[in-house]
mmCIF file of the N, C-alpha and C atoms, coordinates in Angstrom:
data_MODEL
# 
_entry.id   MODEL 
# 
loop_
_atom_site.group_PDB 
_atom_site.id 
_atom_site.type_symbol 
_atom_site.label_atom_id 
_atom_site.label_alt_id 
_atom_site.label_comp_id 
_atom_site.label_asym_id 
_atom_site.label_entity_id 
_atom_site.label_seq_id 
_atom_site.pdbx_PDB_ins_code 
_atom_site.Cartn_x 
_atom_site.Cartn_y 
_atom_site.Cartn_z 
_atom_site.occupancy 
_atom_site.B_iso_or_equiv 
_atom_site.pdbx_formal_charge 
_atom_site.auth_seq_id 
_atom_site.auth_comp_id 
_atom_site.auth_asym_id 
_atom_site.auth_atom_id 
_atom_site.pdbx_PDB_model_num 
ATOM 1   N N  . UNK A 1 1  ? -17.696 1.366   18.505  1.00 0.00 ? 1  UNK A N  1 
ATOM 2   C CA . UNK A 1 1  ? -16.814 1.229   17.354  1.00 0.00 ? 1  UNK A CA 1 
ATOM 3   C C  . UNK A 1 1  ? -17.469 0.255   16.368  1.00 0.00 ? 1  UNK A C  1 
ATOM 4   N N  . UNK A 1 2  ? -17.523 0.472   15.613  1.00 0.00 ? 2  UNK A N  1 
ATOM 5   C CA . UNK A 1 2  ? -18.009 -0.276  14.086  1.00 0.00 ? 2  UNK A CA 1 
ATOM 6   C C  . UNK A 1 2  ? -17.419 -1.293  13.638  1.00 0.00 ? 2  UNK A C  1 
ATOM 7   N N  . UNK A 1 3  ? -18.018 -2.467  13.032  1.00 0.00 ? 3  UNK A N  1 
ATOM 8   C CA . UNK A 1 3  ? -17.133 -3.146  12.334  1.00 0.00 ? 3  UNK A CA 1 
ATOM 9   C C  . UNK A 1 3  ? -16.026 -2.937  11.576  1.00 0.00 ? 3  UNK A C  1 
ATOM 10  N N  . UNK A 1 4  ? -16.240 -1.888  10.915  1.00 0.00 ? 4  UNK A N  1 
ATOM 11  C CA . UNK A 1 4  ? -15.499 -1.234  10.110  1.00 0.00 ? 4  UNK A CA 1 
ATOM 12  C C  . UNK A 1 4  ? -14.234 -1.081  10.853  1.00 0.00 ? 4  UNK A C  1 
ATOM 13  N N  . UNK A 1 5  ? -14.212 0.101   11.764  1.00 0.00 ? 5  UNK A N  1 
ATOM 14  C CA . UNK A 1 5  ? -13.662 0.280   12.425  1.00 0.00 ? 5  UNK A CA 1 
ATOM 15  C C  . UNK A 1 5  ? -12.353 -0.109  13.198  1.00 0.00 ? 5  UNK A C  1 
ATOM 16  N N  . UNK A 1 6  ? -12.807 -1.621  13.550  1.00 0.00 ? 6  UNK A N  1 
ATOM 17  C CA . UNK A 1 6  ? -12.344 -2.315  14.219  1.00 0.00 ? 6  UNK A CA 1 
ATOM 18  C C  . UNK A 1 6  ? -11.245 -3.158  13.543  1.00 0.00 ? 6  UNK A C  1 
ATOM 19  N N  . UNK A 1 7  ? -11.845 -3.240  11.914  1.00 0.00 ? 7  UNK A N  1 
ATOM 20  C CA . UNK A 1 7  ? -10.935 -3.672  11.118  1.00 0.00 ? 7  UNK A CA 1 
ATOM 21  C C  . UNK A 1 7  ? -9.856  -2.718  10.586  1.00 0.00 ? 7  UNK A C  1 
ATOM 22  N N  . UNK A 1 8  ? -10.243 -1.839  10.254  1.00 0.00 ? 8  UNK A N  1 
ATOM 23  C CA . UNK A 1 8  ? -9.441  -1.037  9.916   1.00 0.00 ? 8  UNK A CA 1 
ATOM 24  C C  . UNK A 1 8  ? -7.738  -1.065  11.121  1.00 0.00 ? 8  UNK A C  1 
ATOM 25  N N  . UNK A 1 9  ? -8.069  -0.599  12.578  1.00 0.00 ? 9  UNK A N  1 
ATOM 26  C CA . UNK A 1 9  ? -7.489  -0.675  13.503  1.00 0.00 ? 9  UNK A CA 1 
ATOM 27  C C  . UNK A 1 9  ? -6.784  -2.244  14.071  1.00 0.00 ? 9  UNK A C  1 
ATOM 28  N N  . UNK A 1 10 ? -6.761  -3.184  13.706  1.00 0.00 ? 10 UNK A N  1 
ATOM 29  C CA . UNK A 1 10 ? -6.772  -4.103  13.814  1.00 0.00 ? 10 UNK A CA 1 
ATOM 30  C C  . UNK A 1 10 ? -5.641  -4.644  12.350  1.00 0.00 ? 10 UNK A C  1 
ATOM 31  N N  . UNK A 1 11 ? -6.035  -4.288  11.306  1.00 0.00 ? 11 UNK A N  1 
ATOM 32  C CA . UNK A 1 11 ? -5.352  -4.302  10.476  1.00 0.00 ? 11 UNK A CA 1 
ATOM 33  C C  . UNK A 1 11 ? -4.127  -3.136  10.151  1.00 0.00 ? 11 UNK A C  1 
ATOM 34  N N  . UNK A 1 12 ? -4.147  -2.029  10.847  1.00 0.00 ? 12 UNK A N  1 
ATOM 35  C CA . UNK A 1 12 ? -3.177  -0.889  10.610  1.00 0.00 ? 12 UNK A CA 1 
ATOM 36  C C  . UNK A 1 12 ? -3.736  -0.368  9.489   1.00 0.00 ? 12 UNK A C  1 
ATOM 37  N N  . UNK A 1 13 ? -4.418  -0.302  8.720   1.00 0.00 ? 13 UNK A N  1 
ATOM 38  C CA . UNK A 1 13 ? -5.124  -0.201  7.759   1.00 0.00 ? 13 UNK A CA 1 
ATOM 39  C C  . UNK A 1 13 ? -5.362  1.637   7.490   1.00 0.00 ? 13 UNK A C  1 
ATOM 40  N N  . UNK A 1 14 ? -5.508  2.031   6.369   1.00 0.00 ? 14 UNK A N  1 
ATOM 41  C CA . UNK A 1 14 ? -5.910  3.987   6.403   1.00 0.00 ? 14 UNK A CA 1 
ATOM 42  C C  . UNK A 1 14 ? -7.333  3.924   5.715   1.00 0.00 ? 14 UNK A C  1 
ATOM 43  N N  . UNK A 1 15 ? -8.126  4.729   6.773   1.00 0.00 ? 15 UNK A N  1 
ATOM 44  C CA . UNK A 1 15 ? -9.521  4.500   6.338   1.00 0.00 ? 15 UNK A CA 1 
ATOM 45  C C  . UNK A 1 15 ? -9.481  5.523   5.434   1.00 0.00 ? 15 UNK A C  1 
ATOM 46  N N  . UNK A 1 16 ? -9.255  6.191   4.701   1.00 0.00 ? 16 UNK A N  1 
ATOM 47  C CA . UNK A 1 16 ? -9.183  6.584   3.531   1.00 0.00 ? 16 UNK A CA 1 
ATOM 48  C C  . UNK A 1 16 ? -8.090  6.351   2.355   1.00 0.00 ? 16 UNK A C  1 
ATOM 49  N N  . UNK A 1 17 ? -8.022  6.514   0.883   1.00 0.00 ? 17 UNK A N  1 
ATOM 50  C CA . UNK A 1 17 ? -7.297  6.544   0.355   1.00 0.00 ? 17 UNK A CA 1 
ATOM 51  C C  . UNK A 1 17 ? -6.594  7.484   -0.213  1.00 0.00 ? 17 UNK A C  1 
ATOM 52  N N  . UNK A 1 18 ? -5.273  7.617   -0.857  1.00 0.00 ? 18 UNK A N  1 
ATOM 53  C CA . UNK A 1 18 ? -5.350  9.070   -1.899  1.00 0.00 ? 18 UNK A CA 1 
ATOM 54  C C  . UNK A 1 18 ? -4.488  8.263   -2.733  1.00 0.00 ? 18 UNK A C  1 
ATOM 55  N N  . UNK A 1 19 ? -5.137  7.748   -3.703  1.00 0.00 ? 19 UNK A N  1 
ATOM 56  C CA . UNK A 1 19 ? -4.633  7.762   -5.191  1.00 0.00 ? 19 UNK A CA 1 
ATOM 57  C C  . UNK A 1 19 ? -3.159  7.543   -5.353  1.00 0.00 ? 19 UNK A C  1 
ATOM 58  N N  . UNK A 1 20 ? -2.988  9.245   -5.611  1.00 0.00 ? 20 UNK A N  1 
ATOM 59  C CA . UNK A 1 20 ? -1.880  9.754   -6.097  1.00 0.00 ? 20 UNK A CA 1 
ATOM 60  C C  . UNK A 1 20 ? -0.517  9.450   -5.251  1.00 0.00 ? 20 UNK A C  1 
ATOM 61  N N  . UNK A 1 21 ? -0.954  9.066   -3.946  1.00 0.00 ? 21 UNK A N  1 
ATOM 62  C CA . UNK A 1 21 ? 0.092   9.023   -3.233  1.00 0.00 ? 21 UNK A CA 1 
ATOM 63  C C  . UNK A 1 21 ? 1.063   7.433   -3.205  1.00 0.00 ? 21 UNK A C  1 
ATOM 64  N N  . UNK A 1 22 ? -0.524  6.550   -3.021  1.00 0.00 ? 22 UNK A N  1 
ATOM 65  C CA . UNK A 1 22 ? -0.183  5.297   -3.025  1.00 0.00 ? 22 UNK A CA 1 
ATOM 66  C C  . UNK A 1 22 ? 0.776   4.766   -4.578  1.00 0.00 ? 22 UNK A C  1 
ATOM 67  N N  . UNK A 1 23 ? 0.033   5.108   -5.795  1.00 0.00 ? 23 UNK A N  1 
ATOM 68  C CA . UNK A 1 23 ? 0.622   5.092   -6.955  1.00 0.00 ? 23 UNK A CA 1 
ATOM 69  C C  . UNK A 1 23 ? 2.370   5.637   -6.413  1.00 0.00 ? 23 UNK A C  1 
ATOM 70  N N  . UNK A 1 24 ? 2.974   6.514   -5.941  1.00 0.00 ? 24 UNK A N  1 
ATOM 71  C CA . UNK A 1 24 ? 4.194   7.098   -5.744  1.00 0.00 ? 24 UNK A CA 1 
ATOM 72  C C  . UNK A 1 24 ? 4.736   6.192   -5.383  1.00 0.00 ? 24 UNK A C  1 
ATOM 73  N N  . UNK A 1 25 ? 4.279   5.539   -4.191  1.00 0.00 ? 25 UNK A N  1 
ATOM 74  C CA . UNK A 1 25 ? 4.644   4.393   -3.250  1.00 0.00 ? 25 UNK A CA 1 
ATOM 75  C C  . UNK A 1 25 ? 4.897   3.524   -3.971  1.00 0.00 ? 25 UNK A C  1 
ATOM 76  N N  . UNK A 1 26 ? 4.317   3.197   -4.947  1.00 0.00 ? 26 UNK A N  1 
ATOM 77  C CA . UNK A 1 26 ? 4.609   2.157   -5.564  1.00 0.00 ? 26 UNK A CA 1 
ATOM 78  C C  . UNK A 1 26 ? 5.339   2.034   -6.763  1.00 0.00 ? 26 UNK A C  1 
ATOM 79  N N  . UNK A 1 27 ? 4.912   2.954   -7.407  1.00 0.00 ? 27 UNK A N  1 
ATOM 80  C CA . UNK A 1 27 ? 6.630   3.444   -8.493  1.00 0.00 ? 27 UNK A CA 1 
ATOM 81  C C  . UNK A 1 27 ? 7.790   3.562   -8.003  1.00 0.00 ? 27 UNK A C  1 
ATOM 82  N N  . UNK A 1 28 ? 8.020   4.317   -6.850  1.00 0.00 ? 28 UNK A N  1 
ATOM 83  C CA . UNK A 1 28 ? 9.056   4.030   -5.447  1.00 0.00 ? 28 UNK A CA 1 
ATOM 84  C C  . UNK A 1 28 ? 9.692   2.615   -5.373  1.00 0.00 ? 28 UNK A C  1 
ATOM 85  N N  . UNK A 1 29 ? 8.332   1.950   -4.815  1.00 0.00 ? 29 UNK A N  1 
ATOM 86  C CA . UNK A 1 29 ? 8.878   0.859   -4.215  1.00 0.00 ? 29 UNK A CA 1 
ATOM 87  C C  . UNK A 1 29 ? 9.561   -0.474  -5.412  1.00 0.00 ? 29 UNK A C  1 
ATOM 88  N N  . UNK A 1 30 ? 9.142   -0.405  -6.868  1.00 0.00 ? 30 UNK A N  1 
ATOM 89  C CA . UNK A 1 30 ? 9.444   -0.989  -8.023  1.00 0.00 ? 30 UNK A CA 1 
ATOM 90  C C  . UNK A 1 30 ? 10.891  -0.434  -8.414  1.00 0.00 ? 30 UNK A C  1 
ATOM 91  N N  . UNK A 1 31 ? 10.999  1.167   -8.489  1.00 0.00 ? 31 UNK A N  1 
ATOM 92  C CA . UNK A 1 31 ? 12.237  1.643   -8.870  1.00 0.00 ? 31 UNK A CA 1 
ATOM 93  C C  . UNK A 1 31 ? 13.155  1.202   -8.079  1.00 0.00 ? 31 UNK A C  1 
ATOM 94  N N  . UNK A 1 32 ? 12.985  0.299   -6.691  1.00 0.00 ? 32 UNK A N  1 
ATOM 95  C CA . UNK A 1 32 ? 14.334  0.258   -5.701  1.00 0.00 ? 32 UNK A CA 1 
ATOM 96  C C  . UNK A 1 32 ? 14.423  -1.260  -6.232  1.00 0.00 ? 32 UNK A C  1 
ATOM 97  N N  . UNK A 1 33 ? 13.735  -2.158  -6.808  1.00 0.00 ? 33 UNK A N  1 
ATOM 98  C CA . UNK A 1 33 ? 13.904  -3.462  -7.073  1.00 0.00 ? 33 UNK A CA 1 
ATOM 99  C C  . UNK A 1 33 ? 15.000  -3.648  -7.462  1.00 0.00 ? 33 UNK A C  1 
ATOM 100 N N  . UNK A 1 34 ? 15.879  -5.006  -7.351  1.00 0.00 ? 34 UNK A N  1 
ATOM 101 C CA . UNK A 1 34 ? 16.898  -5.024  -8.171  1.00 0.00 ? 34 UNK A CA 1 
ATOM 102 C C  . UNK A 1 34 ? 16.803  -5.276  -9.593  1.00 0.00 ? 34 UNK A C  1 
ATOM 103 N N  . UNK A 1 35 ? 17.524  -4.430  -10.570 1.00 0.00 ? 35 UNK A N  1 
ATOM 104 C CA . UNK A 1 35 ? 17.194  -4.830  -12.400 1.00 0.00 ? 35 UNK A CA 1 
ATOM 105 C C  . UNK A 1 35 ? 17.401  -6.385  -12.789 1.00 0.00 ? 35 UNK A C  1 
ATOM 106 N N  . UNK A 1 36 ? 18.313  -7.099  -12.077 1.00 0.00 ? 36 UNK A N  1 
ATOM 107 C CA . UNK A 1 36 ? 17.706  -8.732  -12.353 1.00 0.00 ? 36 UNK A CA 1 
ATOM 108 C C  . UNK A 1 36 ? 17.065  -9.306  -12.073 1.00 0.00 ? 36 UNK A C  1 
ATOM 109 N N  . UNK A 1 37 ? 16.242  -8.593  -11.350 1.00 0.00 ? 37 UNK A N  1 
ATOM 110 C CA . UNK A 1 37 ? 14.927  -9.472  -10.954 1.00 0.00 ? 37 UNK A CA 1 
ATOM 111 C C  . UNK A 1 37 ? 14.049  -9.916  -11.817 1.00 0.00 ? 37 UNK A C  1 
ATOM 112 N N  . UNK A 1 38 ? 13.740  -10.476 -12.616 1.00 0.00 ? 38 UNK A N  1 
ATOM 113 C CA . UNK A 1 38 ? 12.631  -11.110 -13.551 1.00 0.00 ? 38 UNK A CA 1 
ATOM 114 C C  . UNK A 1 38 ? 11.583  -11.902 -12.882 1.00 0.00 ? 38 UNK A C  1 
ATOM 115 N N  . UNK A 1 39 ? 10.051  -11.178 -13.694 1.00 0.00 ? 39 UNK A N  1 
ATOM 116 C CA . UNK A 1 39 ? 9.374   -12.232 -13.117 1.00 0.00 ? 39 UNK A CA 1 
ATOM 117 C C  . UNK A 1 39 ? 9.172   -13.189 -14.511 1.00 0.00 ? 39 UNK A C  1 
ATOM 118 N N  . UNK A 1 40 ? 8.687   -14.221 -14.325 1.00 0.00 ? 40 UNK A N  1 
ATOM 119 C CA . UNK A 1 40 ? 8.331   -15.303 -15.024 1.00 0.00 ? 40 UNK A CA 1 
ATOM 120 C C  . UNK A 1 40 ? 6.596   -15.569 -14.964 1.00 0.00 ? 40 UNK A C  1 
# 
């Protein structure tokens, strides 16, 4: 097993990415914020 590897697994980590998906995740995860939340 590779360094790599090991980190990846170790961290829970996805040895690849996809873009489009993570972006979702994260428009997702902003749209559930509460609307008074302000940052400063």
């Amino acid at each position: 097993m590779t360094l790599q590897q090991q980190i990846i697994k170790a961290l829970g980590a996805k040895p690849q990415i996809n873009a489009e998906e993570e972006i979702r995740r994260s428009v997702d995860f902003l749209k559930k914020l509460p609307a008074n939340l302000s940052v400063h």
